[in-house]
Structures are given as structure tokens and as C-alpha cells.
N, C-alpha and C positions, 0 to 999 in steps of 0.2 A: 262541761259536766257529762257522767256517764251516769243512764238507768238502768238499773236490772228490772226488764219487767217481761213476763208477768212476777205475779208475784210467787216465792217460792215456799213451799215447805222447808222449815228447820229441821225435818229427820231426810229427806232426800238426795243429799248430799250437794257438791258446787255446781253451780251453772255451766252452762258452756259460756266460751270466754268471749268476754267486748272488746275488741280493738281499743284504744288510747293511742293516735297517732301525734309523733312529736316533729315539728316542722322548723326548722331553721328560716328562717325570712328576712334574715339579716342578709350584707352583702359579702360577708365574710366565714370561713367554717368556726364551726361550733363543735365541741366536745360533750358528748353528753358523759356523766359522770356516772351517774347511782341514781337509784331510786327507791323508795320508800313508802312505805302506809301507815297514816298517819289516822287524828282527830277519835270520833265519839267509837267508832267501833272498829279497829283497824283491821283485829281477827276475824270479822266477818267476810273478809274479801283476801284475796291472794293473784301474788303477780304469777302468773303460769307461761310466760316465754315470750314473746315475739324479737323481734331485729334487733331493738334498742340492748337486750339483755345477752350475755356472753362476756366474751373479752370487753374490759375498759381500760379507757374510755372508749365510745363508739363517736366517730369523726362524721359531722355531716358538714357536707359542702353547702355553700349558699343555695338553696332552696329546696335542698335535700332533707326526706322524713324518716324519720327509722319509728317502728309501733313497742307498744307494751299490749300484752294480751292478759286480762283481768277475769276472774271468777266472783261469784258472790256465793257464799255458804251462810245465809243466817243461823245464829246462834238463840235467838229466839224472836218471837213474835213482835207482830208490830210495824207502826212507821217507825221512821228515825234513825234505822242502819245504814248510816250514814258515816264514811269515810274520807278522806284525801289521799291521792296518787301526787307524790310529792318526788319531783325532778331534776334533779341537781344537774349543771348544766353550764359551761363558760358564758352563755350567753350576758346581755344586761338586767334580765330579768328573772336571775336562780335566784329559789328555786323556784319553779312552775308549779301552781297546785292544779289539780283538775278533779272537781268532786265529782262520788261516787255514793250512790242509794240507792236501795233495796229494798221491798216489804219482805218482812217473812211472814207465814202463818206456821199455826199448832192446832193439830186436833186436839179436842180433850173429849172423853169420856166420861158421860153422867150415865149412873144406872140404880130405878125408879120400880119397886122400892128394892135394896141389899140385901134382902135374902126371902125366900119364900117357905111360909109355914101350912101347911096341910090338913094338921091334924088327926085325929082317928079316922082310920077306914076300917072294914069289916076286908080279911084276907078273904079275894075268891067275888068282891063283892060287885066289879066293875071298874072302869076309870073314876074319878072325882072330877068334881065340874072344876075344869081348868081356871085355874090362875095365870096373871100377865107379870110382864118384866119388863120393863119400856130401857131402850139403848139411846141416848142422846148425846149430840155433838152439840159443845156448849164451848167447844174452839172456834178460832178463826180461819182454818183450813180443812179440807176435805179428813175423812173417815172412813178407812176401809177395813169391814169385817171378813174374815176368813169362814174356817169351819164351825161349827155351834155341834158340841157334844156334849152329851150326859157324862159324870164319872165318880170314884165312887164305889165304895159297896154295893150302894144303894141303887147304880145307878140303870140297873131295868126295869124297876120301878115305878120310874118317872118315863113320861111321851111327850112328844111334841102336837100339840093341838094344833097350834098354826105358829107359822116363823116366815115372818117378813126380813129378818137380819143377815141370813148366810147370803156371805159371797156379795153383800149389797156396799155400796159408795155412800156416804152423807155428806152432805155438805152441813155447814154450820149452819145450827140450829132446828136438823130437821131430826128426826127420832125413826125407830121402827120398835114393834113389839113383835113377843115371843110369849106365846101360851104354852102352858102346861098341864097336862094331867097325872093323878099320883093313883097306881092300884098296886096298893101292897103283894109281894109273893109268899111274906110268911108275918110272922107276929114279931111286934118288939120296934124298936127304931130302925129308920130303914132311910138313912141319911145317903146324899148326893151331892153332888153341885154341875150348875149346868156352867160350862166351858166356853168363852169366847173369845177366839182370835181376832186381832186388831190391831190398826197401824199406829195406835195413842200413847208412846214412848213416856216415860221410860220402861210400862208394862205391857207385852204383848200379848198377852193373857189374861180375863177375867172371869175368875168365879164366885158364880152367885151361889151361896148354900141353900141346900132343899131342902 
């Protein structure tokens, strides 16, 4: 059996590849034929070249080994990415299965509360006492945030009090908050949304309205 570990993000793309080495131990050559991927998730994993694969059939002499070189790309989260590398083969034992498993993780994004409301200020009058936005990873793989911008008509309006989020890692389960301040420049609505880059597919971008 082959493991993919550690374990991988579903947006990262394939692993680097594991050897599957195929051994003749008989006392006679062997033809290896073809091979295949099989079982509960075949698309998660891919053959990417070694010995065995080229021209067929590939000839081993008695105690000769030719390789398959294997990737793993989960398609989503979880145990249970689980395959077979299925070997066809003259020997007395085609085909060969050799399993194959993977965990994947997924970031997700929670964000506490979706939109933030301000109310009346007096134009001229100062900041308002900031309000929070809390950013949480409620997947089971890391979270990487990018840039955190204001945008918007509205959006010079709005400051940053404090921001623990740009540029910051999460791991599953942990949060960072973002405060805000709102001092109007003129009268009327004066609408924004504050802007966050992120690794949490299939949106790389969240905005929260002001």
C-alpha cells in the first residue's frame, strides 16, 4: 500500500510523486501490461511516469523491477481518498492491486457578524466607537488571508481600529478580528465594504458591507 501524507489541501494542487515499485520474483520474465486506477476515488490520484510506463508491454526478467510514479490531488476533504493502482501483468497473480490513500483538507470561511451597521454620525464629528468583524476557519485545512481593504464610495469613511487578519495563516478553528471606525465626510448614506483576500475557494474574495 501507498500513503500520501502529510496531509494535503484540495485547492494546492498534485503531490509530488511516490514510487509503486513492481517486482518480478518468479523465475521466469514477466510482461507487465497496463495499468490502471481504480476503487472509491480514482480521480483523485494520477499515474505521472516512471519505468513501467512507455512502450508495452515492458519485459522484466526474473528478479527484475520496473516503478509507476503516483500523485495525489484530493478532490475534497476528508479520510477515505482512497484508491487502487491496478497492474496487469503475465504473471500468476494479474492483476496486482496496491492501495492508495490520501487525506485532503479545505479551508472554509466564517464571517461574524455579515455586515456591519453604524448608524448616524454628525459630519466633522470624529471616529465612532469601532465595531468588530471576527474571520474564522471552520475547515479542516489552513487559511491564508491576503490584503484587507476598504471599497466603495463610501470607502474613506471607514478606518481600521485594529486588524489582526492581513497577511495572517489560520489553522482550523482559530479566528482573527478586524475593528472599525465610521466618521462620515459629508451627509446622506455613505456605504462601503471592507474587502478580504483568501485562500477559501471557490471565493477569493469577501465582502462584508458597511
Amino acid at each position: 500500500s501507498v500513503e500520501f501524507e502529510p496531509a494535503r489541501d484540495i485547492f494546492s494542487g498534485p503531490s509530488a510523486a511516490l514510487t509503486v515499485t513492481i517486482t518480478n520474483s518468479g523465475n521466469e520474465s514477466m510482461n507487465v501490461t497496463a495499468a490502471t486506477l481504480a476503487g472509491d476515488v480514482p480521480q483523485d490520484f494520477a499515474i505521472a511516469g516512471g519505468t513501467c510506463t512507455g512502450a508495452s508491454p515492458k519485459t522484466l526478467a526474473a528478479g527484475a523491477s520496473c516503478t509507476y510514479l503516483v500523485t495525489f490531488d484530493p478532490s475534497d476533504d476528508g479520510n477515505g481518498r482512497a484508491a487502487t493502482l491496478e497492474v496487469e501483468h503475465t504473471g500468476i497473480n494479474s492483476p496486482t492491486s496496491i492501495s492508495l490513500a490520501g487525506l485532503g483538507l479545505r479551508p472554509m470561511l466564517g464571517v461574524f457578524p455579515g455586515e456591519l451597521t453604524f448608524g448616524s454620525s454628525i459630519v466633522g464629528s470624529g471616529p465612532s466607537q469601532p465595531q468588530w468583524v471576527r474571520f474564522e476557519n471552520y475547515g479542516s485545512g489552513p487559511l491564508s488571508f491576503g490584503e484587507t481593504v476598504f471599497a466603495g464610495d463610501g470607502a474613506a469613511d471607514y478606518a481600521f481600529y485594529s486588524n489582526d487578519c492581513t497577511n495572517r495563516k489560520l489553522v482550523p478553528t482559530e479566528f482573527c478580528d478586524i475593528a472599525i471606525t465610521f466618521s462620515p465626510s459629508a451627509a446622506g448614506p455613505r456605504s462601503a465594504v471592507l474587502r478580504m483576500a483568501h485562500s477559501a475557494l471557490p471565493h477569493t474574495v469577501t465582502d462584508v458591507p458597511l
